[in-house]
C-alpha positions, 0 to 999 in steps of 0.5 A: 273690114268696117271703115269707109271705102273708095278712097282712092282714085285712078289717077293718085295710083298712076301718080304713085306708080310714076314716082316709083315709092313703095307704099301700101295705100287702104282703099277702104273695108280691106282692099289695099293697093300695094306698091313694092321696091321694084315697081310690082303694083297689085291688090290684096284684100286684108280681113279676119278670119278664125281670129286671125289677120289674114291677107288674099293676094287679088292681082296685079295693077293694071291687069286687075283696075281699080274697079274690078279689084273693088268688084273682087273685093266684094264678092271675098268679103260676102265670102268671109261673111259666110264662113269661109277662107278665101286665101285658103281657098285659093292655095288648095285651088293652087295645090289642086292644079299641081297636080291636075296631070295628065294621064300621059304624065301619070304613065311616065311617073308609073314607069318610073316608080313601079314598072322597073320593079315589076318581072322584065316580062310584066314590063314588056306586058304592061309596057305595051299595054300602057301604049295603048292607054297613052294612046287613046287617052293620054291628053286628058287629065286624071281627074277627068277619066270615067269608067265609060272611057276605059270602056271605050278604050277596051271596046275599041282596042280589037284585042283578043279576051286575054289581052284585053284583060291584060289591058285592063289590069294594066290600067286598073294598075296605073289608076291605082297609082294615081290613087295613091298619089291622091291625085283622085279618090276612086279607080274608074276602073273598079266595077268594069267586068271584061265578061259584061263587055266581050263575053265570058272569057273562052275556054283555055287551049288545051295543051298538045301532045305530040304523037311518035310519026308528029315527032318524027317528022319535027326532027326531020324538018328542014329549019335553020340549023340553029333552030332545029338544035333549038328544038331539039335541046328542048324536046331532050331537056323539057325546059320552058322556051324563055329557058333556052332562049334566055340560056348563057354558056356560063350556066351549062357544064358540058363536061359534066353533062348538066345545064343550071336553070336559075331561078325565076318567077316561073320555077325554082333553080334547077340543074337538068343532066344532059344526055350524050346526044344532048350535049353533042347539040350543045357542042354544036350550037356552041360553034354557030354561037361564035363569041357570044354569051348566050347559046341562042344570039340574036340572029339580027344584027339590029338586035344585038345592036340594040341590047350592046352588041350581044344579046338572045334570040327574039323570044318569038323566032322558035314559034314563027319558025314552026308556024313557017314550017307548018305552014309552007311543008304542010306535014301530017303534024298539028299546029303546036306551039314550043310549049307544047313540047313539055306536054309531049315529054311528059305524056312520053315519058309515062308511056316509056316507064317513067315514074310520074313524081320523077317526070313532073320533076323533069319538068321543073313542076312542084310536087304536089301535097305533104311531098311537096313541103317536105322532100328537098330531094332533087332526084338528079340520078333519076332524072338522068336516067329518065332524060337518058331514056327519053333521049335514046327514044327521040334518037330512034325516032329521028332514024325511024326506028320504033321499037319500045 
């Protein structure tokens, strides 16, 4: 870099631009003016570093003039004097803005790359969440996200406790992605506890069992027949509600009197024995489900547009129509939910006789211990009988008939 300096002039530049020839003009300690084929001026400081030649593009002329390059060029040599790579420098500066995304693209590429492997209803889940993240911070970039604006996106959120922890997860999860993009090095969400914000997490509802006269007066409310079937064929069979929701005719024999359950992250495959009167509600929604695949389509026509045609019942339409009903006839009955109703059936079921193993295996529930690793047994016939006798007592309470 030693040599003399200021060599050139404004006008031996303008000279050169106009004649329109390529050449590369030294003006002294490294910095050079450069004129290319097709008429692109620019600067770029030559030096040494690490042994080696090296080259630092400055700019372009006459964005960047004679003086200001001179000016550049002085400071990158002070630069190299003191150790370091300005052309390095300015690459990894490079590499660091590609990939100064923002959170709104961080989300699009985790639902590219991780959301579609998730269980479709950790989709919905953590797709609802992600909403709300985009939301409140989706114009700012990764790298700018502290542990104080998560903070702030939980507290002004309004959630209730267990969704606000589900919105945490969520964007623990999608920082966690940025993590391993290397995009930034430490979650802004490691270290925030939901207790320190909205106070110890309240205690679980526990789950209700109906009452004989509380079953009674479900079976004789006036619903929609569809749903009353619905109800019904979920009381009789235990099932969880997304079973029966989810349900396809392709899954229940009913010449055979057995409906398969396939397997899912909430239980192992299972085929449940049908009772007569349970396979006379299945006939019956087989008629109201028309040419549908599924035992329970969507009453929207907008739905069904939406999912190709065809498609379920809205996984929330059974509890809203137990709310209405609660809420407008207003009978003797607690406020409970679908799930409830495996509660009720297994409460019900020891008291008419029911073995406890054979009732927990009616619910689709592992067995717990040795017997849980070592009997494959399905039990079928027991359960059959065990649904068979459950099923005659949700008969006798739909005619008031209480006899034991």
């Amino acid at each position: 870099m030693a040599g003399e300096r200021g060599r050139l002039t404004d006008l031996q530049i303008r000279h050169w631009i106009k004649a329109g020839e390529p050449l590369a003009k030294a003006d002294g300690g490294g910095l050079t003016f450069t004129l290319s084929a097709g008429g692109a001026a620019g600067w770029v400081l030559r030096y040494s570093h690490g042994g080696r030649r090296r080259e630092l593009t400055i700019g372009r002329y006459p964005d960047i003039g004679l003086a200001d390059a001179r000016g550049i060029a002085t400071i990158k040599r002070a630069e190299i004097m003191q150790g370091r790579n300005p052309a390095a420098d300015k690459q990894k500066a490079k590499a660091t803005a590609a990939k100064d995304w923002t959170v709104r693209e961080l989300a699009k590429d985790y639902r590219a790359k991780k959301l579609v492997n998730l269980a479709h209803s950790t989709q919905v889940s953590y797709g609802r969440h992600l909403k709300r993240v985009e939301k409140k911070l989706g114009a700012l970039t990764v790298r700018e996200i502290e542990a104080s604006d998560v903070v702030a996106l939980i507290e002004a959120s309004g959630l209730t406790w267990g969704e606000s922890n589900m919105l945490l997860i969520t964007t623990k999860c999608l920082f966690t992605h940025a993590c391993g993009k290397r995009l930034i090095n430490v979650n802004p969400c490691h270290g925030i506890m939901l207790s320190a914000l909205l106070g110890e997490r309240p205690p679980k509802r526990q789950r209700l069992m109906l009452t004989r006269d509380e079953i009674q007066l479900l079976l004789g409310a006036e619903l929609r027949r569809r749903n009353a079937l619905a109800i019904r064929v979920l009381l009789a069979t235990a099932v969880r509600s997304a079973e029966i929701y989810q349900a396809k005719w392709v899954d229940v024999d009913l010449d055979g009197a057995q409906w398969h359950i396939p397997r899912s992250k909430t239980g192992a495959a299972m085929d449940i024995p049908l009772a007569p009167v349970v396979v006379d509600w299945f006939n019956e929604l087989r008629t109201l489900a028309g040419e549908s695949a599924y035992v329970l389509p969507a009453h929207s026509r907008s739905r069904a547009a939406r999912h190709g045609g065809d498609t379920h019942l809205n996984k929330d339409t059974l509890r809203e129509a137990i709310d209405h009903w609660l809420r407008t006839e207003e009978p003797a009955v607690r406020r409970f939910t679908p799930h409830d109703l495996r509660s009720t059936v297994k409460s019900h079921m020891r008291a008419l006789g029911v073995p406890r193993d054979i009732s927990e295996m009616c619910l689709n529930h592992k067995l717990s211990g040795v017997e849980g690793i070592y009997d494959r047994h399905t039990y079928f016939e027991e359960r059959r009988a065990a649904l068979e006798k459950w099923a005659e007592f949700l008969e006798r309470c739909e005619t008031k008939h209480h006899p034991m």
